[in-house]
N, CA, C and O atoms as a GROMACS GRO file, in nm:
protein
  480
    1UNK      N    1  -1.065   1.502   0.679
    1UNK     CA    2  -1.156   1.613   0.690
    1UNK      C    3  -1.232   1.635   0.560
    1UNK      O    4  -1.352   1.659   0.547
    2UNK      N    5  -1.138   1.622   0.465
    2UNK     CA    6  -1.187   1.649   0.345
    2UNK      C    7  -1.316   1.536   0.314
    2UNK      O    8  -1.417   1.591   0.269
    3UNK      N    9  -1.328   1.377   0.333
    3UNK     CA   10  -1.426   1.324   0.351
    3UNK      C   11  -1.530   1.370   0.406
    3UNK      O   12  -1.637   1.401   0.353
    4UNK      N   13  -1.490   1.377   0.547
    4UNK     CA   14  -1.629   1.458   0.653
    4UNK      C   15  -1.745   1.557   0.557
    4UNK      O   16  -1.868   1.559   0.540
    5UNK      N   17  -1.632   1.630   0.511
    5UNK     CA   18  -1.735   1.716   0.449
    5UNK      C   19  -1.781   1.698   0.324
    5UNK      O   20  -1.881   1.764   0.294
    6UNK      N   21  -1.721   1.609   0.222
    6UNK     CA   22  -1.778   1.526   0.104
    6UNK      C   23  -1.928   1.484   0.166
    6UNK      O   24  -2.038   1.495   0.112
    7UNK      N   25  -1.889   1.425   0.316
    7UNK     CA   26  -2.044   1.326   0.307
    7UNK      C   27  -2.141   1.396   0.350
    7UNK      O   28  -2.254   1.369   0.309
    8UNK      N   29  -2.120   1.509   0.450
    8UNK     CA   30  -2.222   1.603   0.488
    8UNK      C   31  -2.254   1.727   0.470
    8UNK      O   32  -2.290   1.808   0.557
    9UNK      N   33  -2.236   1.752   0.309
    9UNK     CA   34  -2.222   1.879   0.261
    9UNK      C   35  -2.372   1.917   0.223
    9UNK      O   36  -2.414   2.033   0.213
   10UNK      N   37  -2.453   1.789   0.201
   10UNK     CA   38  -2.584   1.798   0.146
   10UNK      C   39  -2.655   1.872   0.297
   10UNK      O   40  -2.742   1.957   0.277
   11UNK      N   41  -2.629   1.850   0.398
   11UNK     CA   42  -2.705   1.834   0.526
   11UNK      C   43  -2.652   2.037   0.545
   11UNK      O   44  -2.725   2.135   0.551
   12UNK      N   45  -2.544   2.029   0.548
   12UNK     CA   46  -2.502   2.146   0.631
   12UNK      C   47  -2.423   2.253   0.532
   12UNK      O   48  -2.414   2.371   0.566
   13UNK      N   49  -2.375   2.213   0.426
   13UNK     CA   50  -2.318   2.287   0.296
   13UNK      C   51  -2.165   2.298   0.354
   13UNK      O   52  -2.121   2.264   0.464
   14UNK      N   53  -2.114   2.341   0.268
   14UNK     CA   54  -1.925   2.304   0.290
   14UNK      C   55  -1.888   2.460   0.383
   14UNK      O   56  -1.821   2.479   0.485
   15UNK      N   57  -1.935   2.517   0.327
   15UNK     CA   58  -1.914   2.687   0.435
   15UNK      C   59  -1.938   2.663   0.572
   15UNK      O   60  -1.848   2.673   0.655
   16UNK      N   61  -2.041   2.637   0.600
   16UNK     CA   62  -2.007   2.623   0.772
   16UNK      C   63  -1.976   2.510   0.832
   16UNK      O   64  -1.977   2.519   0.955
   17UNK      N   65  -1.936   2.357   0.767
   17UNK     CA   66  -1.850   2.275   0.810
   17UNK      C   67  -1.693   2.342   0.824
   17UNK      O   68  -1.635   2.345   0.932
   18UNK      N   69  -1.637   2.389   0.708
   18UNK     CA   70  -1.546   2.456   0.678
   18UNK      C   71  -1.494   2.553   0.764
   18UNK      O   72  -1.375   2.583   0.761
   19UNK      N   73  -1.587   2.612   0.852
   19UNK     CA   74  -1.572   2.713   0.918
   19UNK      C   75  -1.574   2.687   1.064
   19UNK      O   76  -1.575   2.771   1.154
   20UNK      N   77  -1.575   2.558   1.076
   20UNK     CA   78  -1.576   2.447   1.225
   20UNK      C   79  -1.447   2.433   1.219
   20UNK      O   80  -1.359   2.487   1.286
   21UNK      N   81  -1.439   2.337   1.111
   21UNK     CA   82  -1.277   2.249   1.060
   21UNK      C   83  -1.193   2.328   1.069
   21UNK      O   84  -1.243   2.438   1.044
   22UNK      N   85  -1.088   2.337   1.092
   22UNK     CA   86  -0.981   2.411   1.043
   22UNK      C   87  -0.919   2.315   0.924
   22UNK      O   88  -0.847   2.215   0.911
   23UNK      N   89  -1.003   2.421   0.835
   23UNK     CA   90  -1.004   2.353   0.669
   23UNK      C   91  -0.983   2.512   0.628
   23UNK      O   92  -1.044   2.609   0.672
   24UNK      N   93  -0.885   2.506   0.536
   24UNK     CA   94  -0.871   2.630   0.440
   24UNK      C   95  -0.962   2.610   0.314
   24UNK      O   96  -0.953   2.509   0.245
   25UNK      N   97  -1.034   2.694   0.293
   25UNK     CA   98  -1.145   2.687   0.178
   25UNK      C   99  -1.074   2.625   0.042
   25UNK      O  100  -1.103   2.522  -0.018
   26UNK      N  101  -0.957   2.734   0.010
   26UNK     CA  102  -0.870   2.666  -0.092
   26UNK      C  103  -0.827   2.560  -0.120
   26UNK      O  104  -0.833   2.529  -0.238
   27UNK      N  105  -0.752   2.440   0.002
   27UNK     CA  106  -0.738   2.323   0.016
   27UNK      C  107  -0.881   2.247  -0.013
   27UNK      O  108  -0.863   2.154  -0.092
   28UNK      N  109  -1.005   2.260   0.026
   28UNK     CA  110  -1.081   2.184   0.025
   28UNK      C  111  -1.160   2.202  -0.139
   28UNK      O  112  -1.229   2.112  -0.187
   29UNK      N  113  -1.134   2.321  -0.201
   29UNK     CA  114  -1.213   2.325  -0.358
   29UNK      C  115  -1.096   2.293  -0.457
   29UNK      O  116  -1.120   2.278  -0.577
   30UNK      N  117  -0.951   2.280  -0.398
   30UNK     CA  118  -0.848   2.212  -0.495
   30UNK      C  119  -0.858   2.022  -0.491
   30UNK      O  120  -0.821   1.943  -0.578
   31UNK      N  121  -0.910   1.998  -0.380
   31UNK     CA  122  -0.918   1.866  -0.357
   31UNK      C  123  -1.051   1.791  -0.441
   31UNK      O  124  -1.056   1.686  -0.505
   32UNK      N  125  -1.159   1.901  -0.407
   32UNK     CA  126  -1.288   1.880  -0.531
   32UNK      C  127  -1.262   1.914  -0.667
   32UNK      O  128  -1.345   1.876  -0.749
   33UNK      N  129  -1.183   1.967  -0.699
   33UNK     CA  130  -1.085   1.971  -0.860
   33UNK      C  131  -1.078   1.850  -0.904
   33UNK      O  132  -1.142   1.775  -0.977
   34UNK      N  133  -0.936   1.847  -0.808
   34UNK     CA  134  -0.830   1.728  -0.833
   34UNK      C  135  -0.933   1.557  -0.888
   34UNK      O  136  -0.920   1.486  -0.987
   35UNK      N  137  -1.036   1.549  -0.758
   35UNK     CA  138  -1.123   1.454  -0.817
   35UNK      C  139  -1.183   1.451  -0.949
   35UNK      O  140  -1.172   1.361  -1.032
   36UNK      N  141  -1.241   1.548  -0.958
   36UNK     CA  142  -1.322   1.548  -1.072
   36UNK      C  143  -1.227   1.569  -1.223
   36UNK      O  144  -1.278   1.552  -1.334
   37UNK      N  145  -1.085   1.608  -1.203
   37UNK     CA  146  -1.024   1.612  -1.293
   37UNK      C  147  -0.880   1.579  -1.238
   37UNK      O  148  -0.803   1.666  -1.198
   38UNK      N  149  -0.848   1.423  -1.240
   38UNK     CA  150  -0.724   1.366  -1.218
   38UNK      C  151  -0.589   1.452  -1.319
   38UNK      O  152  -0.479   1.418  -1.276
   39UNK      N  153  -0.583   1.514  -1.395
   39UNK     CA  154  -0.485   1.599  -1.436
   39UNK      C  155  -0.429   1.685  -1.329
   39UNK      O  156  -0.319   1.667  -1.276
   40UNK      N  157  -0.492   1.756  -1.308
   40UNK     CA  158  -0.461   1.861  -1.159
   40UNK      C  159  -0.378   1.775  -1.062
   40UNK      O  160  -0.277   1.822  -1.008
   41UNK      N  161  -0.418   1.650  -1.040
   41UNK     CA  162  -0.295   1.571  -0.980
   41UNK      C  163  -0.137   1.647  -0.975
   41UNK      O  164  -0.079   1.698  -1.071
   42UNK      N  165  -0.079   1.636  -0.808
   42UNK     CA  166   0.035   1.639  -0.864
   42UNK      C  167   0.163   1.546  -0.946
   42UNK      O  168   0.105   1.470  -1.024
   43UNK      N  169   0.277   1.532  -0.953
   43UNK     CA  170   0.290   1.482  -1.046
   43UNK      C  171   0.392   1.368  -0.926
   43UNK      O  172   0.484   1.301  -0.973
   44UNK      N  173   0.370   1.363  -0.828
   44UNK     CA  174   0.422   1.256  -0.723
   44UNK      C  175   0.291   1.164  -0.753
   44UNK      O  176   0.289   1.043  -0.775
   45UNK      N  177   0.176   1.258  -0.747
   45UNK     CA  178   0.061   1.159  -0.692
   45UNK      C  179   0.004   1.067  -0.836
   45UNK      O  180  -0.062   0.965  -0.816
   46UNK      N  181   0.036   1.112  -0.978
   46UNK     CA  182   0.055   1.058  -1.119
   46UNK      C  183   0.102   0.982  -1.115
   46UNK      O  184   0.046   0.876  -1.143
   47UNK      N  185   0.240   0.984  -1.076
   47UNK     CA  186   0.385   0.890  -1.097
   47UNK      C  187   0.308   0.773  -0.981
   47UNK      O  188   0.217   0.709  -1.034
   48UNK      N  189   0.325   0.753  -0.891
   48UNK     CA  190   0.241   0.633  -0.808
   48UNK      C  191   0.178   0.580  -0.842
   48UNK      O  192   0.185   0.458  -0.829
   49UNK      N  193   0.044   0.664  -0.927
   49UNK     CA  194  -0.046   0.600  -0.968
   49UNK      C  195   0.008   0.479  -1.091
   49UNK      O  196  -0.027   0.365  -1.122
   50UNK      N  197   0.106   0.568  -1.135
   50UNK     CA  198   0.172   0.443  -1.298
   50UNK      C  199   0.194   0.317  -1.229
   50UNK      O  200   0.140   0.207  -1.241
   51UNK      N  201   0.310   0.373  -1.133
   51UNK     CA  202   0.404   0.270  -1.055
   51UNK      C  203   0.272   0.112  -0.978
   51UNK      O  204   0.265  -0.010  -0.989
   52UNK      N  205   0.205   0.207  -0.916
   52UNK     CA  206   0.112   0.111  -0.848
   52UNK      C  207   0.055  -0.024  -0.937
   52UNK      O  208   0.016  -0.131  -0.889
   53UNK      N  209   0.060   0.004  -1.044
   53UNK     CA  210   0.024  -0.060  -1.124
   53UNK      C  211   0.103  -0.171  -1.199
   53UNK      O  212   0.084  -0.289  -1.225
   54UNK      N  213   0.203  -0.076  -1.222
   54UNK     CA  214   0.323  -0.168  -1.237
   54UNK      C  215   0.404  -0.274  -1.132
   54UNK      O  216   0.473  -0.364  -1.179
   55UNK      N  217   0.395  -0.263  -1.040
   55UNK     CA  218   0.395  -0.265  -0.912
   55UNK      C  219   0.340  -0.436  -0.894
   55UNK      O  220   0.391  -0.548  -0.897
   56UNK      N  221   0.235  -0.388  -0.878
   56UNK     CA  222   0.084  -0.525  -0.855
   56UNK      C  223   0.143  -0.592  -1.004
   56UNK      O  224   0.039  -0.657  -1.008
   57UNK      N  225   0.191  -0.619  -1.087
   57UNK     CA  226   0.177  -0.661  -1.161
   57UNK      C  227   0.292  -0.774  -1.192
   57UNK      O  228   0.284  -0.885  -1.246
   58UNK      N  229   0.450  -0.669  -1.110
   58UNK     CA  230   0.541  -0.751  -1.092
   58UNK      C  231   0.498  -0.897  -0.982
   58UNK      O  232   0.515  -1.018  -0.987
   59UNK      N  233   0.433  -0.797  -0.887
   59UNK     CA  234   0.435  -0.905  -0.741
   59UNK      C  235   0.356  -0.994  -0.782
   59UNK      O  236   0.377  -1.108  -0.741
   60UNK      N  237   0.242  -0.971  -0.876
   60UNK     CA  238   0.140  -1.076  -0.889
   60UNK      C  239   0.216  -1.230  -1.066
   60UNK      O  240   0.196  -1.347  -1.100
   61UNK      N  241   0.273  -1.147  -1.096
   61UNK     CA  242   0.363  -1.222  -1.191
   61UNK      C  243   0.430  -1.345  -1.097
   61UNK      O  244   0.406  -1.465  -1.111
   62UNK      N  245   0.501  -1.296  -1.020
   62UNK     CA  246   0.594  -1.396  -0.916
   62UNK      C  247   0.498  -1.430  -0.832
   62UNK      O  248   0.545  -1.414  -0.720
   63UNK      N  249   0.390  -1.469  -0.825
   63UNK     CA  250   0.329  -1.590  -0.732
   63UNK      C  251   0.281  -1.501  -0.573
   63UNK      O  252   0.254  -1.565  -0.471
   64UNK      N  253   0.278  -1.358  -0.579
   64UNK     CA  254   0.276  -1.277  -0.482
   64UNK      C  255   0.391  -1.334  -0.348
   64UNK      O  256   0.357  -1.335  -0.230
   65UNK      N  257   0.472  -1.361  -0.377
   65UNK     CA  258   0.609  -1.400  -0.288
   65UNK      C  259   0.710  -1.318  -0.280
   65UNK      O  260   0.782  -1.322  -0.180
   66UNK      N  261   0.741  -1.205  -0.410
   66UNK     CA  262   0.860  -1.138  -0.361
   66UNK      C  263   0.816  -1.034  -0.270
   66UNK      O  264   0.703  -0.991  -0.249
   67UNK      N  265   0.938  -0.997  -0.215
   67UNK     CA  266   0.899  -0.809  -0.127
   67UNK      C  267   0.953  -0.740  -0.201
   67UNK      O  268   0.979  -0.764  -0.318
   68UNK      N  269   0.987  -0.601  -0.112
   68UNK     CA  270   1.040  -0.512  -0.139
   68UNK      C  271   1.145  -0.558  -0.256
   68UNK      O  272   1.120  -0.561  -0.377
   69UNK      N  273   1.259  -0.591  -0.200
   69UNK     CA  274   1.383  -0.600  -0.269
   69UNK      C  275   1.354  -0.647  -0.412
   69UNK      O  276   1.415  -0.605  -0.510
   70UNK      N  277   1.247  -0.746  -0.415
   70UNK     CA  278   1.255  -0.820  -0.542
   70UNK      C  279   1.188  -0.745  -0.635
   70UNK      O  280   1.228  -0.722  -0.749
   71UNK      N  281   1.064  -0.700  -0.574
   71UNK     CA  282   1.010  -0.626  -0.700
   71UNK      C  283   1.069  -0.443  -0.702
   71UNK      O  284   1.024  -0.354  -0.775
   72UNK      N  285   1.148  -0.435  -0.628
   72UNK     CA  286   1.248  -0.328  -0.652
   72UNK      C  287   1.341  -0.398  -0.806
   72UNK      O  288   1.322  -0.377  -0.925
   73UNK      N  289   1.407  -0.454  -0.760
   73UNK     CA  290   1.468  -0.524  -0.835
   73UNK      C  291   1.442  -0.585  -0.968
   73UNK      O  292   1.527  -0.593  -1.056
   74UNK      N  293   1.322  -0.627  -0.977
   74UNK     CA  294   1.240  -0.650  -1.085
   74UNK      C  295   1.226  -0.584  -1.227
   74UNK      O  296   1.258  -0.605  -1.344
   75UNK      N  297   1.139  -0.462  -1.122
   75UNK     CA  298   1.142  -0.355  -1.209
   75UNK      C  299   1.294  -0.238  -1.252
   75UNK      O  300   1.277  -0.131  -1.310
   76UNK      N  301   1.387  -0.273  -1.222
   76UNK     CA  302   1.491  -0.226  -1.253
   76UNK      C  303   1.494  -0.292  -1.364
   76UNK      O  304   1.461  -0.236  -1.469
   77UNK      N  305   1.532  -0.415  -1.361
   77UNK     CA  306   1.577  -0.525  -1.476
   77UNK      C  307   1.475  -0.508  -1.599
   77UNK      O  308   1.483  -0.567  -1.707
   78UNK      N  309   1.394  -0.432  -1.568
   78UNK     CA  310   1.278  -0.372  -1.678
   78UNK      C  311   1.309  -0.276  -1.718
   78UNK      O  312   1.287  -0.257  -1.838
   79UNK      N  313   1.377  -0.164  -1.635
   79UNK     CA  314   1.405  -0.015  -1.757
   79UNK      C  315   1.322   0.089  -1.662
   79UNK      O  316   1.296   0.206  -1.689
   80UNK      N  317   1.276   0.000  -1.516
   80UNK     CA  318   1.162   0.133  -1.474
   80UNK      C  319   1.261   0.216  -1.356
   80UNK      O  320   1.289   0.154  -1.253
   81UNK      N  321   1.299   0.324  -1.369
   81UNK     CA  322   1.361   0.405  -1.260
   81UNK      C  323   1.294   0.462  -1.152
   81UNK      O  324   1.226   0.565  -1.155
   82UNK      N  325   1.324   0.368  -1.030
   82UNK     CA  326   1.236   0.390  -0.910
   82UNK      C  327   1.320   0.367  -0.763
   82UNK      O  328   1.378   0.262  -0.735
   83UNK      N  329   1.316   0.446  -0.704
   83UNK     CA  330   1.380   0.395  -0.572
   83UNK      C  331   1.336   0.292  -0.476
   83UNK      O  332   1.216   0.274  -0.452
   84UNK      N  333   1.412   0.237  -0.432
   84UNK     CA  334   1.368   0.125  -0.314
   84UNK      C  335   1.264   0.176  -0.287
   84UNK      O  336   1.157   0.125  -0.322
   85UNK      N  337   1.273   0.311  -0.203
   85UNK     CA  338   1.144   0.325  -0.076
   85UNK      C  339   1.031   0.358  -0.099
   85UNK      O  340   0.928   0.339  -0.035
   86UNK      N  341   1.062   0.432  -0.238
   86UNK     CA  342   0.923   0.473  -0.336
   86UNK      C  343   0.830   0.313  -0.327
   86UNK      O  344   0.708   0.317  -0.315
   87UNK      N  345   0.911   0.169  -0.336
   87UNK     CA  346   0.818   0.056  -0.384
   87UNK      C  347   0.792   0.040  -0.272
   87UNK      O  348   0.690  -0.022  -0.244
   88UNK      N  349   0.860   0.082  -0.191
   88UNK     CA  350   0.861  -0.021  -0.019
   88UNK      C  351   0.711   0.110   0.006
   88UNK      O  352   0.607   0.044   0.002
   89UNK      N  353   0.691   0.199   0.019
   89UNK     CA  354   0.567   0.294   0.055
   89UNK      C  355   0.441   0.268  -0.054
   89UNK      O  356   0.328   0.300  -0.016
   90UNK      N  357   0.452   0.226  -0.155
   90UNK     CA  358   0.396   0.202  -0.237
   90UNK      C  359   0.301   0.036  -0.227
   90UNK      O  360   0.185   0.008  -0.259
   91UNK      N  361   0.393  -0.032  -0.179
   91UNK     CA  362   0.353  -0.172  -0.169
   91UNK      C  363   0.294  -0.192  -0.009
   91UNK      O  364   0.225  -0.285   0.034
   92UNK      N  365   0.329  -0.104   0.045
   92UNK     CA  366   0.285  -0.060   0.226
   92UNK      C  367   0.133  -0.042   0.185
   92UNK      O  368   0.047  -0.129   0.193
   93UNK      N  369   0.115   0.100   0.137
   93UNK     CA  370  -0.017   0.166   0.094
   93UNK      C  371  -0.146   0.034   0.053
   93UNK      O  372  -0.257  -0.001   0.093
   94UNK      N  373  -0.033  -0.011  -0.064
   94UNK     CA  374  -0.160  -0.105  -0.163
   94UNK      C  375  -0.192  -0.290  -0.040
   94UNK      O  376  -0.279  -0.376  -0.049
   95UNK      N  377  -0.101  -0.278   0.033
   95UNK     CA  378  -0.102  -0.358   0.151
   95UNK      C  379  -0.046  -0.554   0.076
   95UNK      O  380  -0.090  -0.669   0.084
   96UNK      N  381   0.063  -0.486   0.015
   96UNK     CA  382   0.145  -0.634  -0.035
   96UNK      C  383   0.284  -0.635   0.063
   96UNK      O  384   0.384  -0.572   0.098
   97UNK      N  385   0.215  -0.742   0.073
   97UNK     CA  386   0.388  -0.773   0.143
   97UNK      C  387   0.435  -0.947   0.057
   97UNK      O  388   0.373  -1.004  -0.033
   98UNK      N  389   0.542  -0.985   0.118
   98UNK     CA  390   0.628  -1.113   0.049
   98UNK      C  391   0.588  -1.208   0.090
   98UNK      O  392   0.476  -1.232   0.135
   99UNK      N  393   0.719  -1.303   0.075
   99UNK     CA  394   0.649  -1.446   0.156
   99UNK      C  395   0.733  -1.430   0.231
   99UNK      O  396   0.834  -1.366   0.203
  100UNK      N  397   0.700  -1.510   0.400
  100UNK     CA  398   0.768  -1.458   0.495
  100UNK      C  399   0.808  -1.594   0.556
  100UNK      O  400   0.716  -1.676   0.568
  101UNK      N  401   0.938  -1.631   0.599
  101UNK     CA  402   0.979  -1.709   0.649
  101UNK      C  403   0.920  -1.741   0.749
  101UNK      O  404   0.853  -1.659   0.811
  102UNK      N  405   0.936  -1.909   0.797
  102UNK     CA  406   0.921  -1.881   0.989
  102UNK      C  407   1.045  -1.850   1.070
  102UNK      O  408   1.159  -1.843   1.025
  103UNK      N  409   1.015  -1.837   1.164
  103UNK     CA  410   1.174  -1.801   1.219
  103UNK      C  411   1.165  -1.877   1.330
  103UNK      O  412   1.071  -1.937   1.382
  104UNK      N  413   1.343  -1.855   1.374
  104UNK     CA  414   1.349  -1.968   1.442
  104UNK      C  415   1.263  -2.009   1.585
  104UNK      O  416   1.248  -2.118   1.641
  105UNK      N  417   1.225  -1.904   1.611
  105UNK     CA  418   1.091  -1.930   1.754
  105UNK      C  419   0.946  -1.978   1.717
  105UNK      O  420   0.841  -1.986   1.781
  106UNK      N  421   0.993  -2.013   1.557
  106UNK     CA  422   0.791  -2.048   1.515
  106UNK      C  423   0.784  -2.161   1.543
  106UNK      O  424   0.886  -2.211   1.590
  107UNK      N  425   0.649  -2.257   1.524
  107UNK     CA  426   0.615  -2.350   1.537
  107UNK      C  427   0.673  -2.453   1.561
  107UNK      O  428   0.689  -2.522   1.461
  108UNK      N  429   0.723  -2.505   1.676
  108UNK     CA  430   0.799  -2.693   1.709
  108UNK      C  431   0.814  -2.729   1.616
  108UNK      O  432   0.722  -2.689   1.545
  109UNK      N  433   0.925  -2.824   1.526
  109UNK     CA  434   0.921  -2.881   1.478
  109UNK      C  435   0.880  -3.064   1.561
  109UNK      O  436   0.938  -3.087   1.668
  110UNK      N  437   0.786  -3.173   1.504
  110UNK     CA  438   0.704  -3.228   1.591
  110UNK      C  439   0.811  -3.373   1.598
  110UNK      O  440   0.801  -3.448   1.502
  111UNK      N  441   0.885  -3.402   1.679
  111UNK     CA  442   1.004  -3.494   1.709
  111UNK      C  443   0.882  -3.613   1.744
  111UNK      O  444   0.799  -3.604   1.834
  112UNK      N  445   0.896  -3.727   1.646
  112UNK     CA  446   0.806  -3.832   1.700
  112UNK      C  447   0.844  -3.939   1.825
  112UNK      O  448   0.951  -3.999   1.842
  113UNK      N  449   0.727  -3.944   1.902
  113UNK     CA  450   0.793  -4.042   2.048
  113UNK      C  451   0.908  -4.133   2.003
  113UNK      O  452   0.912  -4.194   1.896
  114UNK      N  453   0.992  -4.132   2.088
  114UNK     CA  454   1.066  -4.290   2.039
  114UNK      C  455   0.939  -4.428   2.123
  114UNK      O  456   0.844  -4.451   2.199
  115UNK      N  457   1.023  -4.471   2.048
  115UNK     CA  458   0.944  -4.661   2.052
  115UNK      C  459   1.022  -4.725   2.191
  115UNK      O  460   1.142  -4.746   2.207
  116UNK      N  461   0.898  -4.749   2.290
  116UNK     CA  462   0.936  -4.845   2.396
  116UNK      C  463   1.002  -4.948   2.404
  116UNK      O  464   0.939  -5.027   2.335
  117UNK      N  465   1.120  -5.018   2.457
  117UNK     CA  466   1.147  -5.112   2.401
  117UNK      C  467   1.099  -5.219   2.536
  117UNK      O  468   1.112  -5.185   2.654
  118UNK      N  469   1.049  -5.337   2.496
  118UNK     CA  470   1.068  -5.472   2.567
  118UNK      C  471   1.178  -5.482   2.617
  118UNK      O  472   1.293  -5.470   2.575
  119UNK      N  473   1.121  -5.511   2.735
  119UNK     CA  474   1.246  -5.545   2.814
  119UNK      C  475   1.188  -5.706   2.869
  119UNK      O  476   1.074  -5.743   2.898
  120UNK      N  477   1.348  -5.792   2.868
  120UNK     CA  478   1.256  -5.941   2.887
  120UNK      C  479   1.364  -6.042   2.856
  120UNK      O  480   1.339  -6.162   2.859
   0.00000   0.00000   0.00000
């Protein structure tokens, strides 16, 4: 919502979009803050921002192959205190995932003809 009315505020002004939306005025001039001054951030939405970074940096170190676990794991072995699910929502968002096995219903493995034999 908050977009909607970013893009058509020039056309119609934020008061009577606002007054369509069920948008609380307050929510929508804390959100035009928050942009213009990333401090106001809360301090979940700070902390992510570090992590994200740190984050992309493990996975892209390792060849973009580990998942979750590893760059959970990773960054432990570094000193960074973070929970599993914090990376697992984190790495969801930024859209990394691991390297993924095939399993056992993937692709045939391709068994070559056997050889005819002469008969004679």
């Amino acid at each position: 919502m908050k977009a909607f009315i970013d893009a058509h505020r020039e056309v119609h002004g934020v008061e009577p979009i606002r007054r369509v939306l069920p948008i609380a005025p307050s929510t929508y001039h804390e959100h035009a803050a928050r942009r213009l001054d990333p401090g106001r951030l809360p301090p979940r939405a700070r902390r992510d921002a570090r992590l994200s970074v740190e984050i992309r940096r493990v996975f892209n170190e390792n060849f973009g192959v580990y998942g979750v676990r590893e760059v959970w794991r990773q960054m432990l072995r570094e000193g960074f205190d973070v929970a599993r699910c914090t990376v697992s929502r984190l790495m969801r968002s930024m859209g990394l995932s691991g390297a993924v096995r095939e399993s056992a219903s993937g692709p045939p493995c391709r068994i070559p003809p056997r050889p005819v034999r002469a008969t004679g």
